[in-house]
DRENDO-1510 file (C-alpha; in Angstrom, 1 decimal, always signed):
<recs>
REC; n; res; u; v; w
REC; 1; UNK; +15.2; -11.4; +4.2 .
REC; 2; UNK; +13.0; -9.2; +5.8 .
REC; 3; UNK; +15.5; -6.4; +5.6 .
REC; 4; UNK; +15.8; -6.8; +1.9 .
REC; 5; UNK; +12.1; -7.0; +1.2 .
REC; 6; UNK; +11.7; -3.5; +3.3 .
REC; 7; UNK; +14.1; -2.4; +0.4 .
REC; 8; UNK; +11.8; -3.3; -2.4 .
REC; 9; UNK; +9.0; -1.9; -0.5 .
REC; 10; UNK; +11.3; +1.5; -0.6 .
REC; 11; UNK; +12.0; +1.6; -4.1 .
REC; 12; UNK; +8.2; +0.7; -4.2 .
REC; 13; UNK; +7.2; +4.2; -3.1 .
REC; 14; UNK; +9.7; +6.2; -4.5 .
REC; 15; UNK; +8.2; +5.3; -8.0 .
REC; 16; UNK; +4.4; +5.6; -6.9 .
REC; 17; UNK; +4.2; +9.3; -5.5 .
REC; 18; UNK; +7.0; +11.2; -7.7 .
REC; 19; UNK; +3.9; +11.5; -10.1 .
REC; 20; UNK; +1.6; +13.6; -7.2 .
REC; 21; UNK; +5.4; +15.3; -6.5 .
REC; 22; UNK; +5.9; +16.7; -10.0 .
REC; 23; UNK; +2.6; +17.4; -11.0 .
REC; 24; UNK; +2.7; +21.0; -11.2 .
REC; 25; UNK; +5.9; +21.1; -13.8 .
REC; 26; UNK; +4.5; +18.0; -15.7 .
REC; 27; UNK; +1.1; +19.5; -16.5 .
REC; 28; UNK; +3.1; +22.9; -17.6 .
REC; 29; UNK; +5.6; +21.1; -19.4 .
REC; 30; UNK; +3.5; +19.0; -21.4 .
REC; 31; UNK; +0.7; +21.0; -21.5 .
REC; 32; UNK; -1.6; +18.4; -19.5 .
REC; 33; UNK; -5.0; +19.8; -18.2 .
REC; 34; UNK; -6.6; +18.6; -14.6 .
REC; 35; UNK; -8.5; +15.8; -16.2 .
REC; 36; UNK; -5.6; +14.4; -17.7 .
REC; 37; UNK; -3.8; +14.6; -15.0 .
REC; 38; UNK; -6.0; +12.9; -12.7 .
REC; 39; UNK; -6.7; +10.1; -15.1 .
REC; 40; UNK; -2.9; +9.6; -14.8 .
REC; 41; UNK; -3.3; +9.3; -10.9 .
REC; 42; UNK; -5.7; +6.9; -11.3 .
REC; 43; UNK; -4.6; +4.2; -13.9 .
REC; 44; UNK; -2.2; +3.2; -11.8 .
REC; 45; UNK; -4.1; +1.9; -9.1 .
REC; 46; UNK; -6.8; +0.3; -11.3 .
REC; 47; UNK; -4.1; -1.3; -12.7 .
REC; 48; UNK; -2.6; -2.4; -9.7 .
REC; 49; UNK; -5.8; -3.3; -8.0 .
REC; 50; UNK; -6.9; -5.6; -11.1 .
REC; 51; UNK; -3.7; -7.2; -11.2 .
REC; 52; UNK; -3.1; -7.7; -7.0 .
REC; 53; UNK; -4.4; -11.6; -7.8 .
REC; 54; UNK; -2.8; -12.7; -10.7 .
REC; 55; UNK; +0.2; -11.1; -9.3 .
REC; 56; UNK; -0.4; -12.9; -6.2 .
REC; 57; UNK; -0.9; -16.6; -7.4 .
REC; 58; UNK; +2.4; -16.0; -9.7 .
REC; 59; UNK; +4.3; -15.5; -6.5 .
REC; 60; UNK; +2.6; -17.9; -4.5 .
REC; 61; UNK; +3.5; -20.6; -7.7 .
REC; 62; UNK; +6.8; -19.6; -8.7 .
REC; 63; UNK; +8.2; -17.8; -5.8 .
REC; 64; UNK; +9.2; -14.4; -4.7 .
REC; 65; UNK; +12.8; -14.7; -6.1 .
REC; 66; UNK; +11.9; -15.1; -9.7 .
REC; 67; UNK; +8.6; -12.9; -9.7 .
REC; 68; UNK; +9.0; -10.1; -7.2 .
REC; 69; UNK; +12.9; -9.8; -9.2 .
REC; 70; UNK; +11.1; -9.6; -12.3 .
REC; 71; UNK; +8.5; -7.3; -11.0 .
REC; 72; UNK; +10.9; -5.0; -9.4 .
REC; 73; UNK; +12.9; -5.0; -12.5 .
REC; 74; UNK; +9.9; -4.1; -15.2 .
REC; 75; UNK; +8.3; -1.4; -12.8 .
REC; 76; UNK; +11.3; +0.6; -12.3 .
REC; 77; UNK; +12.2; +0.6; -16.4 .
REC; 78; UNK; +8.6; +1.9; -16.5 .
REC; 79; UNK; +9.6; +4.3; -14.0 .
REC; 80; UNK; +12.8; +5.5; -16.4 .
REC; 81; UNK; +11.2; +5.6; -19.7 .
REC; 82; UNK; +8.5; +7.7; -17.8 .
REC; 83; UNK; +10.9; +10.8; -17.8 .
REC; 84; UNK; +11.8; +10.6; -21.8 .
REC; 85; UNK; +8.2; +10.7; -23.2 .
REC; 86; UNK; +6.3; +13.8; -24.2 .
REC; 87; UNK; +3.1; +12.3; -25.0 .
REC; 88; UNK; +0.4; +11.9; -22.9 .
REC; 89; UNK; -1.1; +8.7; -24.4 .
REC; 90; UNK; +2.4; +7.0; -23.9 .
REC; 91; UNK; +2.8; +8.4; -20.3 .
REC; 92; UNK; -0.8; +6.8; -19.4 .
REC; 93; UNK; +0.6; +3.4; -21.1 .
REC; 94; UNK; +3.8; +3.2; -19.0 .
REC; 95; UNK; +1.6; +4.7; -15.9 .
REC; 96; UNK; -0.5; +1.6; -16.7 .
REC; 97; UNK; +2.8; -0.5; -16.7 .
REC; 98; UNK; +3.8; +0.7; -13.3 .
REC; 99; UNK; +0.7; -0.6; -11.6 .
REC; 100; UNK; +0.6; -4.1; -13.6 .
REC; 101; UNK; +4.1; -4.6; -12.0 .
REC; 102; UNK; +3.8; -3.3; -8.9 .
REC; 103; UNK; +0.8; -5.5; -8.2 .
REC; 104; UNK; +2.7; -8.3; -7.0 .
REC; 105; UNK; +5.0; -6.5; -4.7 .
REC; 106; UNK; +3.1; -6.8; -0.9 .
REC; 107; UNK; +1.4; -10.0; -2.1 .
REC; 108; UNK; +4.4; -11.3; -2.5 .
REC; 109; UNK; +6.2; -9.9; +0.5 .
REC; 110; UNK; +3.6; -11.4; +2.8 .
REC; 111; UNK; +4.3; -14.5; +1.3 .
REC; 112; UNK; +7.8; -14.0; +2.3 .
REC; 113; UNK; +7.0; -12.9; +6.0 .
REC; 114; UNK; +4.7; -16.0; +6.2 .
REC; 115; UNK; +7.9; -18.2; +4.8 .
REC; 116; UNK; +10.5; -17.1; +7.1 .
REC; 117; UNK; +8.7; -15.3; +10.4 .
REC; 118; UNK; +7.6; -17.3; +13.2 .
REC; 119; UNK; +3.7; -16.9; +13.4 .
REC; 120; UNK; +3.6; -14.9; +16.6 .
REC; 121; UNK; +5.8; -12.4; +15.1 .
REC; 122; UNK; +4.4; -11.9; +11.8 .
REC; 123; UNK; +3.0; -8.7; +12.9 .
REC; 124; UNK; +5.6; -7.1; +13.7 .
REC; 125; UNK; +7.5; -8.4; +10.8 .
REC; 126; UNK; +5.0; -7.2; +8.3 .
REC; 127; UNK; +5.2; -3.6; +10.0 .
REC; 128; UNK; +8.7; -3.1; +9.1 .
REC; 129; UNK; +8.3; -4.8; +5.7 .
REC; 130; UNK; +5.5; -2.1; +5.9 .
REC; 131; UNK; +7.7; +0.9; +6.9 .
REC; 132; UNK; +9.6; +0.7; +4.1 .
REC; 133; UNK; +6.9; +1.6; +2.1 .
REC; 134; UNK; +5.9; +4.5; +4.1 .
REC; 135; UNK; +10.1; +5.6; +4.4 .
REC; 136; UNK; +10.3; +5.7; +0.2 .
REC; 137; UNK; +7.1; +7.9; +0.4 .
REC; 138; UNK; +8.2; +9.9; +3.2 .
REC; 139; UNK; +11.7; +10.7; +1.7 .
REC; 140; UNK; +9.9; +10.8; -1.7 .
REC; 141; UNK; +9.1; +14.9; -1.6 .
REC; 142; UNK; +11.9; +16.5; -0.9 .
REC; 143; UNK; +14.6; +13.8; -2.6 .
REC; 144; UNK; +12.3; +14.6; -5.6 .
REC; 145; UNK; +12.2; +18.0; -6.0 .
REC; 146; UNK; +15.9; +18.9; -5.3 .
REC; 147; UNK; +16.3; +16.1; -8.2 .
REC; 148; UNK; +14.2; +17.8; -10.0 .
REC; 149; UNK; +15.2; +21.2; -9.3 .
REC; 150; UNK; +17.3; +23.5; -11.6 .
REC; 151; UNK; +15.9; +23.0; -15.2 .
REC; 152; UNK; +12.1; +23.9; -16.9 .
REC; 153; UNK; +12.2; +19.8; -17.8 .
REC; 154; UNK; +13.7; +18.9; -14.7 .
REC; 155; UNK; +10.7; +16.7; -13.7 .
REC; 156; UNK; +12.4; +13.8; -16.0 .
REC; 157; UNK; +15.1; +13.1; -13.5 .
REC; 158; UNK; +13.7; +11.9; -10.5 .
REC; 159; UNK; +11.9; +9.0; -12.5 .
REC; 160; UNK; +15.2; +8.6; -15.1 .
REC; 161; UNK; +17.4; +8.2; -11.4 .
REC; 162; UNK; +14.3; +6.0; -9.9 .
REC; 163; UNK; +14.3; +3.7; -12.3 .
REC; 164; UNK; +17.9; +3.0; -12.4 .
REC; 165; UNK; +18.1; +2.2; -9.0 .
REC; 166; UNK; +15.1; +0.1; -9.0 .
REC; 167; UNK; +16.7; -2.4; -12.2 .
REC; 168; UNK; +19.9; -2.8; -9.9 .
REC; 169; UNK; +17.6; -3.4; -6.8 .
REC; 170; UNK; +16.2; -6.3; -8.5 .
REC; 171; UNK; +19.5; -7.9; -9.3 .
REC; 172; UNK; +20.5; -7.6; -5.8 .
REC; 173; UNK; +16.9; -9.1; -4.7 .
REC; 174; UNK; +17.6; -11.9; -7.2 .
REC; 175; UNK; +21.0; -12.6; -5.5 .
REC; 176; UNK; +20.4; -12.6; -2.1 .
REC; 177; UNK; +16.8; -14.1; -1.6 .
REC; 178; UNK; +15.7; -17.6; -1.1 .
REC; 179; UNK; +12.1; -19.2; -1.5 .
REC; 180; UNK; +12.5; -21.2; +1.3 .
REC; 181; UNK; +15.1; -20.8; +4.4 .
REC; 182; UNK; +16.1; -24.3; +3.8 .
REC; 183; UNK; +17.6; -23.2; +0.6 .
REC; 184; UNK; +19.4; -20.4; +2.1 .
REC; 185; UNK; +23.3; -21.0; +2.6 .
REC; 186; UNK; +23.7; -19.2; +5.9 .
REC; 187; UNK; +21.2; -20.4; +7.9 .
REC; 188; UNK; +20.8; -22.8; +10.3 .
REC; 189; UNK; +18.8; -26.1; +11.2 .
REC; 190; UNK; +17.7; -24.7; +14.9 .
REC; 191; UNK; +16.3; -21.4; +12.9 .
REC; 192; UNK; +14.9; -22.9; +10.1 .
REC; 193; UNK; +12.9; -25.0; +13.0 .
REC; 194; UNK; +12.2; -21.7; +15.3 .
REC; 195; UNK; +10.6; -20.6; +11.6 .
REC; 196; UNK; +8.9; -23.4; +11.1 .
REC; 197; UNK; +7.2; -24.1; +14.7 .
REC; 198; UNK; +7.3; -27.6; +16.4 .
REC; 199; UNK; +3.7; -28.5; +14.4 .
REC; 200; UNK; +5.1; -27.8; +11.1 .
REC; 201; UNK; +4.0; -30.3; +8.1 .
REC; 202; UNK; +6.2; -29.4; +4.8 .
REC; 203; UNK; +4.1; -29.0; +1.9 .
REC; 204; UNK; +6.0; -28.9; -1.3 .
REC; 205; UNK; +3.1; -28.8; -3.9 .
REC; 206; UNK; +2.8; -25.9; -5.8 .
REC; 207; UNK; -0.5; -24.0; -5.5 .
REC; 208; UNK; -3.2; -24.6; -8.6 .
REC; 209; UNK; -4.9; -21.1; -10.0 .
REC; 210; UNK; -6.7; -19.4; -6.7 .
REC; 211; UNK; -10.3; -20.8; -6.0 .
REC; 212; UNK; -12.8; -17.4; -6.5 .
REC; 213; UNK; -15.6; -19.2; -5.2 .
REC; 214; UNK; -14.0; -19.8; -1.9 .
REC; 215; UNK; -12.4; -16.2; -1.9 .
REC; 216; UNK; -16.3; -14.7; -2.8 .
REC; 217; UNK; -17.9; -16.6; -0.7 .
REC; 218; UNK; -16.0; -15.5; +2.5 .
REC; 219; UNK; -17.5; -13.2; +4.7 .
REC; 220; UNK; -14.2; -12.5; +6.6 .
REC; 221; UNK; -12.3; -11.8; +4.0 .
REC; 222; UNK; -15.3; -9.7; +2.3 .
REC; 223; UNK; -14.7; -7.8; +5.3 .
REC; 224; UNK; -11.3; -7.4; +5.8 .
REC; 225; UNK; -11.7; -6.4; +2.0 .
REC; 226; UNK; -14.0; -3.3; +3.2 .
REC; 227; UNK; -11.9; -2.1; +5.5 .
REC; 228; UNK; -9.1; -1.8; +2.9 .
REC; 229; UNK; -11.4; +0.3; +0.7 .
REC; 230; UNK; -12.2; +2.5; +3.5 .
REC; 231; UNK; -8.9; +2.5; +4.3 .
REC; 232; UNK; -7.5; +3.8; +1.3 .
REC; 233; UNK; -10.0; +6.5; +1.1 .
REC; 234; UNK; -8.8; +8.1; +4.0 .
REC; 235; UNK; -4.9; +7.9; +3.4 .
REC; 236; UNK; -5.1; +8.0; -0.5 .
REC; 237; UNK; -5.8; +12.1; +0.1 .
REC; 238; UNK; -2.5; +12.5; +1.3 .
REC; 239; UNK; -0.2; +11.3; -1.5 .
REC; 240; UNK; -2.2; +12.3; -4.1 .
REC; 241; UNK; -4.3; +15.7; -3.5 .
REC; 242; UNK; -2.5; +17.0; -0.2 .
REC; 243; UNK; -0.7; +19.1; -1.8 .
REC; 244; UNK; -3.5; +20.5; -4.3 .
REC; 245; UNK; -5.3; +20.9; -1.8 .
REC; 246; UNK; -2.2; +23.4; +0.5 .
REC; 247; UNK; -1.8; +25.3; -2.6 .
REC; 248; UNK; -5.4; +26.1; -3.5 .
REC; 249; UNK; -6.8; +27.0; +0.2 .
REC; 250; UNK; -3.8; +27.7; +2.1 .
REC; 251; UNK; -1.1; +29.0; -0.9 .
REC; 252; UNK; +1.5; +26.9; +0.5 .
REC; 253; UNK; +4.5; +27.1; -1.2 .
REC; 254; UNK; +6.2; +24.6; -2.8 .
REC; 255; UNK; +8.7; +23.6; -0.7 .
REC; 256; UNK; +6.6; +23.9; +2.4 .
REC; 257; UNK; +4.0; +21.5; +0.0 .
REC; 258; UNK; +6.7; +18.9; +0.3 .
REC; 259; UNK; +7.6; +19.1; +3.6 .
REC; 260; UNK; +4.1; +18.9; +4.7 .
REC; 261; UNK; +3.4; +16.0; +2.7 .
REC; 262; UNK; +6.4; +14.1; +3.6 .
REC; 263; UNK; +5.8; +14.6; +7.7 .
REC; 264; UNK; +2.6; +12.5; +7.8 .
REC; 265; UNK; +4.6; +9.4; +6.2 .
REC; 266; UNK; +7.1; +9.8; +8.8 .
REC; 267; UNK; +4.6; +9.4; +11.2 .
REC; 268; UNK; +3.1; +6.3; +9.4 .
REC; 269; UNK; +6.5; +4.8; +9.9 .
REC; 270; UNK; +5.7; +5.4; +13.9 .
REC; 271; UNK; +2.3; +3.9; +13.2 .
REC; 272; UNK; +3.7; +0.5; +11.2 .
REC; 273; UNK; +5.9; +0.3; +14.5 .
REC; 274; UNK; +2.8; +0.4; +16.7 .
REC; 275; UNK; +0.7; -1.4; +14.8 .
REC; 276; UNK; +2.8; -4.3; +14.0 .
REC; 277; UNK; +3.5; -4.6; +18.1 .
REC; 278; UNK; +0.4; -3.9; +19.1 .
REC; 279; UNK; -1.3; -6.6; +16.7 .
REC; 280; UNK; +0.9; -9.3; +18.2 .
REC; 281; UNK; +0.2; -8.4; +21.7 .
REC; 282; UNK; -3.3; -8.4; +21.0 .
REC; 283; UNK; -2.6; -11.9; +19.3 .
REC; 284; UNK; -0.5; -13.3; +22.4 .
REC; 285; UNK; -3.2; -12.2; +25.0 .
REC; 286; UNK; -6.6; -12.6; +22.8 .
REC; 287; UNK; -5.8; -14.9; +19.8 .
REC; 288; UNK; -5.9; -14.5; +16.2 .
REC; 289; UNK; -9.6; -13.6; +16.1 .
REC; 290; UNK; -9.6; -10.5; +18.3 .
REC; 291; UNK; -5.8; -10.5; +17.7 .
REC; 292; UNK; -6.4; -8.8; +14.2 .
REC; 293; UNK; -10.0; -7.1; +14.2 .
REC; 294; UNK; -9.5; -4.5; +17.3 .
REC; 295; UNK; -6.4; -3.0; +15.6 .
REC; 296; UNK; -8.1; -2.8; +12.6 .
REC; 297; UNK; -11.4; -1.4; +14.1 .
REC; 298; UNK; -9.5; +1.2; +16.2 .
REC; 299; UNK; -7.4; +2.6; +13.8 .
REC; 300; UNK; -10.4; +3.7; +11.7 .
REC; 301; UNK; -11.9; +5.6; +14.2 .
REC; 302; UNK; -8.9; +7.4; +15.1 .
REC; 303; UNK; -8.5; +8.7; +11.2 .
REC; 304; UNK; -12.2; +9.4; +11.2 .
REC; 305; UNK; -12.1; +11.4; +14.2 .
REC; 306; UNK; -8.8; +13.4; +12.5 .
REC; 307; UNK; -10.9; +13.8; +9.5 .
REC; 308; UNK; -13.6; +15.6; +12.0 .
REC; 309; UNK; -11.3; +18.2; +13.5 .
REC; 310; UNK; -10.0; +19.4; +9.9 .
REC; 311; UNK; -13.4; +20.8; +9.7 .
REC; 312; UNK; -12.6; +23.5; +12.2 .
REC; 313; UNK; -8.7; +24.1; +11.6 .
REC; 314; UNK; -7.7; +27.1; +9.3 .
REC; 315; UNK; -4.5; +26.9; +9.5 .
REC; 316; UNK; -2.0; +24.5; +7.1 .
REC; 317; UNK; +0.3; +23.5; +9.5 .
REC; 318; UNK; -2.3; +22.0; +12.2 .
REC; 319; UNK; -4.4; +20.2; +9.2 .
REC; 320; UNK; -0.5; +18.8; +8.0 .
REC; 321; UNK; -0.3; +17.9; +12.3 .
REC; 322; UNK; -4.1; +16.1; +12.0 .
REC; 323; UNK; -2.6; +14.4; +8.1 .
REC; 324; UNK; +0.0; +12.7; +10.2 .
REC; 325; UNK; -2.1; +11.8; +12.8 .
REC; 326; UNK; -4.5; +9.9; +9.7 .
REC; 327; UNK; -1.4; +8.4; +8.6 .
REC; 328; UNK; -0.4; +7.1; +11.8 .
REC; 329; UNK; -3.5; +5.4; +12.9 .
REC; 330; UNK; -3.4; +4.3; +9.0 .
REC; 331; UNK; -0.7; +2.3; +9.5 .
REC; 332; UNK; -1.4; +1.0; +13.0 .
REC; 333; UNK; -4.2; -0.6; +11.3 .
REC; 334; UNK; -2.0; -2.3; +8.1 .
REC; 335; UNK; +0.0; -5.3; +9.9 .
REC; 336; UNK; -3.2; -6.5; +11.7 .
REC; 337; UNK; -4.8; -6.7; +7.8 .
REC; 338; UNK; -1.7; -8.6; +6.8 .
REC; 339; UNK; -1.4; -11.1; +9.8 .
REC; 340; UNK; -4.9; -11.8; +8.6 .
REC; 341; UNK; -4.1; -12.9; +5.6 .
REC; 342; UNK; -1.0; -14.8; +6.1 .
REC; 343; UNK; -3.5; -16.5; +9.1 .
REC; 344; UNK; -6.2; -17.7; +6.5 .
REC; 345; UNK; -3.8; -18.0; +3.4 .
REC; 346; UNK; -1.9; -21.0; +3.7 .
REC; 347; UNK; +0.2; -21.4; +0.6 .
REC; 348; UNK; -2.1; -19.0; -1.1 .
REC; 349; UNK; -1.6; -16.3; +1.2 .
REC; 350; UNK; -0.5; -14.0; -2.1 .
REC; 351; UNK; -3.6; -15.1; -3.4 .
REC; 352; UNK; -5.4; -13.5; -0.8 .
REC; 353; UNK; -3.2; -10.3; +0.2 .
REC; 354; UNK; -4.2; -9.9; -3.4 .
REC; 355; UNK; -7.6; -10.1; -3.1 .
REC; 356; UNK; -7.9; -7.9; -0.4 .
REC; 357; UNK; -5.4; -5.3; -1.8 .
REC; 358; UNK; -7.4; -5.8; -4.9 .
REC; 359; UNK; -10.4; -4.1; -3.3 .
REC; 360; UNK; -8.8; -1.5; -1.2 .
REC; 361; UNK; -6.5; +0.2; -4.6 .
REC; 362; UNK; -10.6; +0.0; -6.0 .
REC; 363; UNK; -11.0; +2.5; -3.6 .
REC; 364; UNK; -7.4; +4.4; -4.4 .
REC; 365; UNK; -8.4; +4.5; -7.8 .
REC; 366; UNK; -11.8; +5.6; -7.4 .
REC; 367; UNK; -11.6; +8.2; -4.8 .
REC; 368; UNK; -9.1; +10.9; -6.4 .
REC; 369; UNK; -11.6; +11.7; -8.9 .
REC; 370; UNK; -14.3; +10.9; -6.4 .
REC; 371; UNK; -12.9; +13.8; -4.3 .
REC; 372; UNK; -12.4; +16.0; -7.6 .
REC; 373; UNK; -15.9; +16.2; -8.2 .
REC; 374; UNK; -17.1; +16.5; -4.6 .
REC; 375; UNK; -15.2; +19.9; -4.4 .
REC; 376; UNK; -16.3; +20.8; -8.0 .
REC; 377; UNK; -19.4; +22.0; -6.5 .
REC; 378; UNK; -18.1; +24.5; -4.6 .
REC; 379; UNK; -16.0; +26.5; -7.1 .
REC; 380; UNK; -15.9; +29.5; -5.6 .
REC; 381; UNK; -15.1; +28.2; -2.2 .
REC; 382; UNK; -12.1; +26.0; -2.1 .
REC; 383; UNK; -12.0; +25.7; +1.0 .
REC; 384; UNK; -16.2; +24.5; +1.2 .
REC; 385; UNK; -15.3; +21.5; -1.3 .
REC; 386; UNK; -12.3; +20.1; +0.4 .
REC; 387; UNK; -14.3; +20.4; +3.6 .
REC; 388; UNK; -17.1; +18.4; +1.8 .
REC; 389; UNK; -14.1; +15.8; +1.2 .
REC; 390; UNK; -12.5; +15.7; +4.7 .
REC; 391; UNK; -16.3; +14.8; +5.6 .
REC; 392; UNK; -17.1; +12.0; +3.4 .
REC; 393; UNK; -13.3; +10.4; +4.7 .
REC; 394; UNK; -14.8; +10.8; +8.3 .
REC; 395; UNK; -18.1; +8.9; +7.7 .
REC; 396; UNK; -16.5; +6.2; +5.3 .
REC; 397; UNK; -14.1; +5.4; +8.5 .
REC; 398; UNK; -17.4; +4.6; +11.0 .
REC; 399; UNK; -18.3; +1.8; +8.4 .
REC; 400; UNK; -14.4; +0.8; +8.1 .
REC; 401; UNK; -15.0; +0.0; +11.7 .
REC; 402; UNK; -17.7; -1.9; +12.1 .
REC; 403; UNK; -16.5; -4.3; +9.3 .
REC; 404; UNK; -13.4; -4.8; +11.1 .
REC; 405; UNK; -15.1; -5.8; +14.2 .
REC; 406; UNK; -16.7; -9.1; +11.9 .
REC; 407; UNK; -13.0; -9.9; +10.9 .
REC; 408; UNK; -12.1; -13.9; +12.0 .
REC; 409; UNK; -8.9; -15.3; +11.6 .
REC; 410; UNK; -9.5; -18.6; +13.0 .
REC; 411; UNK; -11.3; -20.1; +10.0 .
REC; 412; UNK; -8.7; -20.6; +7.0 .
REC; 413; UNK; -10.1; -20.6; +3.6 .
REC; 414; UNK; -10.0; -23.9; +2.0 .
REC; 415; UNK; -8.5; -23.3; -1.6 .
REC; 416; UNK; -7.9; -27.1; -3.1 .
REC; 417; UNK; -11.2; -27.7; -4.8 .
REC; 418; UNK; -12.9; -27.2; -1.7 .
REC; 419; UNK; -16.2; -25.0; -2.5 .
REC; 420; UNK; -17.5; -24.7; +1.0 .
REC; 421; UNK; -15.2; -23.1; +2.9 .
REC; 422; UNK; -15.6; -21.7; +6.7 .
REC; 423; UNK; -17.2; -18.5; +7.4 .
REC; 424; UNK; -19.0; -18.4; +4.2 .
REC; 425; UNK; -22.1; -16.6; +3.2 .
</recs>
């Protein structure tokens, strides 16, 4: 199961960065100017921030196998029809489209690690659930432009070839996955009792539309909510402006641009590994309150202080080397995030991944064009404006960790009509 929700979380990527990939022969093929462009970076993730909780509650009430199939299935035709239009007002619409669907797709997946991982494991589980996101984004670059490579329009390939894959993908999901383990043909009473822990009460009731008052009134998950925003600011640079920001300062070429964007979400697959062991060592020897804050707390200092020594490099190559050091400590941080939530979920943990992720693609959608104008006040100095960016991604991370450090996973929040729950403002 966890295997083939690592797929999705592939296919996942693949769709989401093409767009940052291909920029260059989208804006000249369809005459596109910055603005444009930029607002098409950014609709996706208001639309898949605004969407993360009714995405999540549909998941948490009808199950992964019906919703994350139809999901997967509706974001990948948006994908394909992406590479037919010529318009931009169409291409913003299906843009639009991509994020809606692709809102349920990690709220949903920690519902699945929470259904069939053991709780002392669920780190580790969501890491690799977690890799595959950072694999499809890693692979992304390079499998994109020699897709694309060969024709003016070639652009329109890689998402025609995406999309394909994707509506197959979700027939296979459909197939193979079950919403509970019980249900599952080949598997076994022992595991579905190693899954389920020796204190396990079955609760069959479907989950009613998510409380907000106990989601806004939780200070733990207000902060865990922070962190993600901060979060997001730092690594959001990379798959969207890294490499704008090689070819305007450092005249990368283009297929150096790839490779150096690809290499930091390599190393994020290194930092899901770490991250997702790491939080369940932490868990085993300090429980789940200190179990899921320190990772959290330490990773943003490590990206902050990455952010610090771009200030002083001049060369491409060692800011790419200090990009996949960001990434790394990026994603060392994510499964501790995710624990958290399934921790203080309950049967509503898509609910709340999809609260939190709600808040942290805020900050995706926001800071592309935040970082746009920071460096449009330097524009005769290139490289003065993306320093002014690295700098701002530094100082957000300092408050990243000091919110972490206030994250509790020992209080769930009480969603069934209860307006008072723990840890509340």
């Amino acid at each position: 199961m966890i295997l083939c929700t690592t797929m999705v979380a592939i296919m996942l990527y693949l769709d989401r960065v093409c767009l940052s990939i291909l920029g260059t022969s989208i804006k000249k093929d369809l005459d596109f100017n910055e603005v444009q462009f930029a607002n098409l970076l950014s609709a996706f993730f208001w639309a898949y921030a605004l969407c993360q909780i009714p995405a999540g509650w549909i998941g948490d009430r009808y199950g992964p196998r019906i919703a994350l199939g139809i999901y997967l299935f509706f974001w990948s035709l948006c994908t394909g029809l992406m590479g037919m239009v010529s318009g931009y007002g169409l291409f913003l619409l299906l843009r639009l489209g991509c994020g809606l669907f692709e809102a349920g797709a990690y709220p949903l997946a920690n519902g699945i690690v929470r259904k069939w991982v053991p709780l002392s494991g669920r780190g580790t589980a969501s890491g690799i659930v977690a890799i595959g996101g950072r694999l499809g984004g890693a692979i992304a670059p390079m499998l994109t432009n020699f897709l694309a490579a060969g024709a003016s329009d070639g652009w329109r390939k890689p998402f025609i070839i995406y999309g394909l894959i994707g509506m197959v993908g979700a027939i296979i999901f459909w197939v193979w996955y079950r919403d509970e383990p019980s249900q599952h043909p080949l598997i076994n009473q022992a595991e579905i009792d190693l899954i389920n822990g020796t204190n396990h009460v079955p609760d069959s009731s479907k989950p009613g539309f998510p409380n907000f008052f106990a989601l806004a009134t939780n200070l733990s998950l207000w902060l865990a909510s922070i962190v993600m925003i901060l979060s997001n600011f730092g690594w959001i640079f990379i798959i969207t402006l890294f490499p704008d920001y090689l070819e305007k300062v450092f005249g990368t070429p283009a297929d150096t641009r790839a490779l150096y964007q690809s290499l930091p979400l390599y190393f994020g697959i290194a930092g899901m590994l770490i991250g997702g062991w790491w939080t369940d060592r932490i868990f085993r020897l300090a429980g789940p309150r200190w179990g899921r804050s320190i990772p959290m707390a330490a990773s943003r200092v490590i990206v902050g202080l990455s952010y610090i020594v771009c200030l002083f490099l001049g060369d491409a190559l060692w800011v790419t080397i200090m990009m996949c050091l960001v990434a790394a400590a990026t994603d060392m941080g994510n499964p501790a995030f995710w624990a958290y939530c399934q921790d203080v979920g309950g049967k509503y943990v898509g609910s709340v991944v999809g609260w939190g992720n709600m808040w942290g693609n805020l900050g995706a959608a926001i800071a592309p064009q935040l970082f746009i104008l920071i460096k449009s006040y330097h524009p005769d100095d290139p490289q003065a404006g993306w320093a002014s960016v690295f700098l701002v991604c530094a100082v957000v991370q300092v408050i990243g960790a000091v919110a972490a450090m206030g994250i509790d996973a020992t209080h769930p929040i009480k969603m069934d009509g209860d307006k008072s729950p723990s840890a509340s403002f």
